[in-house]
N, C-alpha and C positions, 0 to 999 in steps of 0.2 A: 298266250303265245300264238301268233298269227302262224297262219298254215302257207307252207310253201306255193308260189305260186305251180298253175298249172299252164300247159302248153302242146299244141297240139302234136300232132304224130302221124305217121305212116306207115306200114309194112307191106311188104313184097309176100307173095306166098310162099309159106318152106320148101326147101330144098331137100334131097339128103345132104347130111353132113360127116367130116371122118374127121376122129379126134384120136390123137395120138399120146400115149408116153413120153416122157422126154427123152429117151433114147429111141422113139420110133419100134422097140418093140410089139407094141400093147396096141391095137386098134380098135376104137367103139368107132361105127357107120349108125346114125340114128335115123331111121326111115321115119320120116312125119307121115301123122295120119292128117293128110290133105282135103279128105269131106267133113272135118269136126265142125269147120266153122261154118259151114252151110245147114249144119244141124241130121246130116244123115245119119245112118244107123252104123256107126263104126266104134272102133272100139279108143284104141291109144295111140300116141308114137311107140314105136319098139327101136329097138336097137340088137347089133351084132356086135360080140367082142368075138376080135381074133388074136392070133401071134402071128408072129413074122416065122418063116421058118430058114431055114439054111439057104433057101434057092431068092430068096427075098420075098418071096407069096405068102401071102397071108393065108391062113387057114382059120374059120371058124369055129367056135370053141365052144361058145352060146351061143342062144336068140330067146330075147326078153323082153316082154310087155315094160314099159314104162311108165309112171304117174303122170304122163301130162296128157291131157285131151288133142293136141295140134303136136306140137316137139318141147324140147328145150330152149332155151336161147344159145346155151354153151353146153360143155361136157369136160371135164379134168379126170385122167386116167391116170393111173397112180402109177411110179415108176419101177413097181414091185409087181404090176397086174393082176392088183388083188382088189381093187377098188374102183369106183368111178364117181364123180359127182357130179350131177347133174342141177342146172341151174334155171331157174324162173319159164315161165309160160307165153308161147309164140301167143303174141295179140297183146299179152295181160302181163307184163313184166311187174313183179312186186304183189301178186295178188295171187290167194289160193294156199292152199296148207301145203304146196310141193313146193315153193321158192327155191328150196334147198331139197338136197332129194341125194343121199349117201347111200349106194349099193357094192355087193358084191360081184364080181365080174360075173361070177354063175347066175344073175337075176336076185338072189333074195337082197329085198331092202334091207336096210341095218336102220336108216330113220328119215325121214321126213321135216321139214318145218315151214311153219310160215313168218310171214316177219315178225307177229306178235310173238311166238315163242323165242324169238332170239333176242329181240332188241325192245327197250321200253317204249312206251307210248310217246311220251318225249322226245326220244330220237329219231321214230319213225316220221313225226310230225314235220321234224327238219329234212327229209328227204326232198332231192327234185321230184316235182310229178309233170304229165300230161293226163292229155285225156283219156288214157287208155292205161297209164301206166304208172309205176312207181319207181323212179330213176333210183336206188336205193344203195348198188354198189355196180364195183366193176377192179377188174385185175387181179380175182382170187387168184390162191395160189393152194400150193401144197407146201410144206414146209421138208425138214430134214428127220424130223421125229413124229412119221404118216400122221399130221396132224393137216386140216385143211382150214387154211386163215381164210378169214372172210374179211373184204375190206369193204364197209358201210362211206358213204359221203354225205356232207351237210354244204350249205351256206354256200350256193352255188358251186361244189366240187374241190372247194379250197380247202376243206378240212375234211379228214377223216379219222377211222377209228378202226380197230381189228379185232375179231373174233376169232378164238380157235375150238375146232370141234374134232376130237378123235378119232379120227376114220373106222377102227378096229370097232366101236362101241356107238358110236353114234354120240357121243355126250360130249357140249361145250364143256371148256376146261376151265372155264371160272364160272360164278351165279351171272344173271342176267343182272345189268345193270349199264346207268347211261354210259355211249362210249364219247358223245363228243359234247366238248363244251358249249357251241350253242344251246343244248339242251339243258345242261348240267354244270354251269362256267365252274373251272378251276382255276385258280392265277397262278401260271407256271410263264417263266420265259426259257426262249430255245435262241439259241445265237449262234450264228457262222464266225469261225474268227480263224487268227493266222496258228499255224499248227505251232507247238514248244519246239524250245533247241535244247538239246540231239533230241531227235525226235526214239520214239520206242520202237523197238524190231518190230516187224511184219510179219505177222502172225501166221503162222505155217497153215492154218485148219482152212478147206478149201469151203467148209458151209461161211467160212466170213471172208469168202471174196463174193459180188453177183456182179454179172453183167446185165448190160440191157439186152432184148432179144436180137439174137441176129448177130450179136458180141460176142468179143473173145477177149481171154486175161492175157494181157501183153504188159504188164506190172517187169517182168524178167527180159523182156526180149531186148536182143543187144542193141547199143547205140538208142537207148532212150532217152530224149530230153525231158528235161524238169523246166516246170515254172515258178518260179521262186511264188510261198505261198500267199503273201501280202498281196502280189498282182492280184493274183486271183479272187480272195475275198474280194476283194473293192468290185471286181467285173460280176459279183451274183446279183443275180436281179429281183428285187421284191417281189409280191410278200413270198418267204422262206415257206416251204412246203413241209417242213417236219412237223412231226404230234406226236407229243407228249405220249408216251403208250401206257393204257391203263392201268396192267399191270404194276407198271414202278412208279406211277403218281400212287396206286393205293397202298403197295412199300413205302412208300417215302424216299426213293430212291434218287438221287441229280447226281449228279458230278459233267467230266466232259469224256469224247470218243477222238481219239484221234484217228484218222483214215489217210490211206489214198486215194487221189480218183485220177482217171484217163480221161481227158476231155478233146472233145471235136473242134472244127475250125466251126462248127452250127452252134459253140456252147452248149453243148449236150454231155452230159458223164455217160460214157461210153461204161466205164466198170468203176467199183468202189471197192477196196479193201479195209478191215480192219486194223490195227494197230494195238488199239488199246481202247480198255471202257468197261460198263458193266454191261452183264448179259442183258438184262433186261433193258437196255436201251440202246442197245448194239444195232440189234433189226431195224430200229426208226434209222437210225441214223445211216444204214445202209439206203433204204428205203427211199428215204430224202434226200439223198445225195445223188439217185440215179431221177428226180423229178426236180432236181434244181434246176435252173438254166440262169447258164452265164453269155457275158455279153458273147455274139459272135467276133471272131477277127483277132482272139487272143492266141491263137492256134492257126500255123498254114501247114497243109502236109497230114502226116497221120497223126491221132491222136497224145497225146502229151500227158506225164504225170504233174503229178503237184501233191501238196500235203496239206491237210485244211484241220479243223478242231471244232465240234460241236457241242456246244453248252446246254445240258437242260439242268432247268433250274426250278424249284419251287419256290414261287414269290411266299405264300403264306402258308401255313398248319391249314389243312382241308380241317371244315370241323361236323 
């Protein structure tokens, strides 16, 4: 299997950075240590977690050495400020045994990893690189049950694959093994198609509505127009951004999801809802419906619902 190619690169010297909860309660400030790459006698990046208090001032709570020699690239603070994680190495993205780097707000680590501990030799293979780096993911998140998804990319960023790791323990929630099919081909198909009639109520649980950042669920607000859903399939534009999620290809798991989505005059899904589906391929199809892009100009004004139907399918018995 040929090796990704490689491509050069550039960085700016670090910053501080302040990373937030999603409600802006929780604050880590990560102070880079700025003479690392000159090879002086210094120690780490550190960081500050604070809270917000009543008056809206933050107050610090910690101050903690961190594992990277320069900073982080990112930081994710958990919405409970009991956690933070911390992602890849300023210069050296994808390289070093902190790629990943899961602490407690009071400083003690919970775990560490490097790519090799997470992902197979195979899929690391298919990652973007440069010269300096290893493009390997991007757009973690935190999920709903403090699990923190990791999302790996292959084959120029077209495909990807998700990891979850426990926040409270440190331990991914399944074995190591490949997440994407360049590495590892599975013959599955995923299809956009026009949603059924009468479509299934709308599923009350607010973890199967997501917007995109900067969005809001306006699924309820009054005087909403619909786009009948046929239009719309025809306006998605290739290739289809959903993947198969590991979990339910190694279930054996297909069927379809029926959703809502709110779309822009940019052909952008502003937010998706559930309808109906199985769990394990719920998230994809949330997932991919907010990285679809439809044609622009099907939308003037503000955002528009519509009802759509995603297929996953298993072409053959995995064997």
């Amino acid at each position: 299997m040929a090796a990704s190619e490689a491509h050069a690169d550039s960085w700016l010297l670090p910053k501080r950075q302040k990373f937030f909860s999603p409600d802006k309660i929780y604050r880590v400030e990560v102070i880079p240590n700025t003479d690392a790459k000159h090879g002086a006698n210094a120690s780490t990046a550190r960081a500050v977690f604070s809270v917000r208090g009543s008056l809206g001032r933050y107050r610090p709570k910690a101050r903690f050495a961190l594992f990277n020699s320069v900073a982080p690239v990112r930081v994710i603070v958990s919405g409970d400020g009991k956690y933070l994680a911390a992602f890849d190495n300023w210069y050296r993205v994808g390289y070093g045994d902190n790629v990943v780097a899961i602490y407690r707000t009071d400083g003690a680590l919970i775990a560490k990893f490097g790519l090799e501990d997470l992902f197979t030799a195979e899929d690391i293979q298919t990652f973007p690189k440069s010269v300096s780096s290893i493009w390997w993911g991007q757009d973690h998140r935190l999920n709903g049950q403090n699990q923190l998804v990791l999302r790996c990319f292959a084959n120029g960023k077209s495909e990807y694959g998700e990891l979850l790791i426990d926040l409270a323990t440190g331990k991914p929630v399944e074995p190591k093994r490949h997440l994407l099919s360049k590495s590892h081909p599975s013959p599955h198909v995923i299809r956009l198609l026009p949603a059924p009639e009468p479509l299934p109520a709308p599923s009350t649980d607010p973890g199967l509505v997501r917007c995109a950042e900067g969005e809001a669920d306006r699924f309820d607000a009054e005087g909403r127009v619909n786009l009948p859903s046929k239009q719309v399939v025809r306006a998605a534009k290739s290739p289809l951004p959903f993947v198969y999620p590991p979990l339910a290809r190694a279930a054996r798991i297909q069927g379809v999801v029926v959703a809502d989505i709110l779309l822009n005059a940019a052909g952008r899904v502003t937010c998706a809802r559930i309808r109906s589906g199985h769990p394990l391929i719920r998230g994809a199809a949330l997932d991919g419906l907010l990285a679809q892009q439809f044609e622009a100009g099907l939308v003037t004004g503000p955002p528009v619902a519509s009802a759509v139907m995603i297929e996953f399918l298993l072409a053959t018995p995995e064997r």
